[in-house]
Each structure stands twice: as structure tokens, then as C-alpha cells.
N, C-alpha and C positions, 0 to 999 in steps of 0.2 A: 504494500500500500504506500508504503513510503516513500518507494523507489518511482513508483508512478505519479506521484504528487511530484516528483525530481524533474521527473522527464518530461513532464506536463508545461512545468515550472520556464524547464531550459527551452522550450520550443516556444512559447510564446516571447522569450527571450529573444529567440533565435528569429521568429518572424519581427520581434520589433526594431531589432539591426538590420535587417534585411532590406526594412522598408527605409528606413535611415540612409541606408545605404544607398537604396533605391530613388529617396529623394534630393539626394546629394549628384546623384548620375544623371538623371531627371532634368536637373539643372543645368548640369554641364552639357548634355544632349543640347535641352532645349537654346541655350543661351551661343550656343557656335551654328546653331541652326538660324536663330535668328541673324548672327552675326554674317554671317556667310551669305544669308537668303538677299537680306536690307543694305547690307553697308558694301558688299563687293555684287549681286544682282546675280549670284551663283543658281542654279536651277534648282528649283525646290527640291525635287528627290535625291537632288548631288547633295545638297547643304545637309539634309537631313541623313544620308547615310555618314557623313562625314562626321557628325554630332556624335551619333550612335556608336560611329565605332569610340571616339573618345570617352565617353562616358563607360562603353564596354572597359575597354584598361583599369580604367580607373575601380569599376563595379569586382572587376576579376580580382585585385589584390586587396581590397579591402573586405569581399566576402570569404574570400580564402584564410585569410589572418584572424581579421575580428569577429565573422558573424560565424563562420562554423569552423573556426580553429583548428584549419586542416594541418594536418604534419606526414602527411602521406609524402613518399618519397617518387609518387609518380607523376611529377607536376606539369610534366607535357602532356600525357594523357589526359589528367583531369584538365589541362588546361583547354586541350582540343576538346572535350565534352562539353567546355563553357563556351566559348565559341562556337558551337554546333546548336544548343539552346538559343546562344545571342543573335544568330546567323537568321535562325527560324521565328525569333522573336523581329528582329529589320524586319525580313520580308511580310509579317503580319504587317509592320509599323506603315511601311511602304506601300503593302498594295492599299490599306484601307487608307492611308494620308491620299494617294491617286485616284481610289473610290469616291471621296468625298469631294475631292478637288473637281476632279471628269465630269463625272456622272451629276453629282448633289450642287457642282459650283457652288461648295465651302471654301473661305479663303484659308490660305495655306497654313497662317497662323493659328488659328481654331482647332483649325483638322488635325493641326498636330499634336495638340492636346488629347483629345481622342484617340489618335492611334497611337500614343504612348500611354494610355492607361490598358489601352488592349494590347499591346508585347510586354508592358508590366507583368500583367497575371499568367501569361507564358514565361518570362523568365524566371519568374520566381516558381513553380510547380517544378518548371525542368532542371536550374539548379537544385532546387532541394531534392529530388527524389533521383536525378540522375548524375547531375555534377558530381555534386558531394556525397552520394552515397545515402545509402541505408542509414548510415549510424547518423550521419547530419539530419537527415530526416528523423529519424526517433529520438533527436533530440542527445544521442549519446556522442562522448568525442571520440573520434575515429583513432583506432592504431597508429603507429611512428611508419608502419609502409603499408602499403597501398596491396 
């Protein structure tokens, strides 16, 4: 009983750095998207991938470190597992930022509000459950290797 008041404990922990993290990334995304879109007239879906991956860097070593305290020794692997969520999260960001833009004539800044709350809730199921493992996900800290 104890142990699962622990575990329970540490993942809500664990989702609240995440999101922290998340809106730390969020930021820097959206802020080189805007910078890029308005101040040099860069093509939206150029500015916006361009964001994405920056804020990606930045997302990968601070969820690796502080949010699930990985020490696995496999850290290109896991690293390509992050980039393979983040890759799939872009293309959600991407197509629906182009959905909304196309189809809806939403302007670019809006839109991209919206389609960064939707690769949001893909990056974080697919880190959690695949990046980082089983044990980040149940909230346990993972092994010294991988």
C-alpha cells in the first residue's frame, strides 16, 4: 500500500515536470516560430518546424535528467526513440497548423496554438510509455543500463 501511495506520488511528480518542461519548450517553439515567421517573413511551416526542433533539444535533456532521471547507458537509443515521438508529434503539429491554415483560413499564429496542444499530448504518452521506458512510466527510476 505504501509503495503505491510512492509510485502514485512520483508520477504525478513526474507529469508535473513534464508539463514544466513542456511549457518551457512550448515557449521556445512558439517564440522562434514567431520570430522567424514576422521578423525575417520565413514560410510558416519552415518557421514552425524550425521552432520545434529547438525546443525538441532543449525538451530531450531536461526530461532525460530532471523529469525521469534516466541513467541508462543507452542514450542514443533512447535518444532516437525521443526523436521518433518528436518527429510524429511535428508532423501532427504540421499537418493540422496546414489544416487550419488551407482548409479553415486560420491565421498562422492561432493555429499554432492549437496544433501545439495536439503534438503536446503525443509527446508526452510517447515519451512516457516509450522513450523512457516502463519504469518512467510506473513512476519507478530506471536501472544504471539500459
Amino acid at each position: 500500500m505504501k509503495k503505491s501511495i510512492s509510485i502514485k506520488a512520483n508520477n504525478i511528480l513526474q507529469f508535473i515536470k513534464f508539463s514544466l518542461v513542456g511549457v518551457l519548450n512550448t515557449g521556445i517553439h512558439y517564440a522562434v516560430f514567431l520570430l522567424l515567421y514576422k521578423c525575417f517573413e520565413i514560410y510558416f511551416l519552415s518557421a514552425s518546424a524550425i521552432g520545434y526542433c529547438m525546443g525538441l533539444i532543449n525538451s530531450f535533456f531536461m526530461n532525460r535528467v530532471w523529469t525521469f532521471h534516466s541513467k541508462t547507458t543507452r542514450k542514443k537509443t533512447q535518444f532516437m526513440k525521443f526523436v521518433i515521438v518528436n518527429l510524429l508529434a511535428m508532423l501532427i503539429n504540421l499537418g493540422t497548423l496546414g489544416i487550419l491554415k488551407v482548409i479553415f483560413n486560420v491565421a498562422p499564429e492561432f493555429g499554432q496554438a492549437i496544433s501545439i496542444g495536439l503534438a503536446m499530448i503525443v509527446n508526452f504518452l510517447g515519451n512516457k510509455y516509450w522513450t523512457f521506458g516502463f519504469a518512467s512510466a510506473c513512476g519507478v527510476k530506471p536501472h544504471s543500463s539500459a
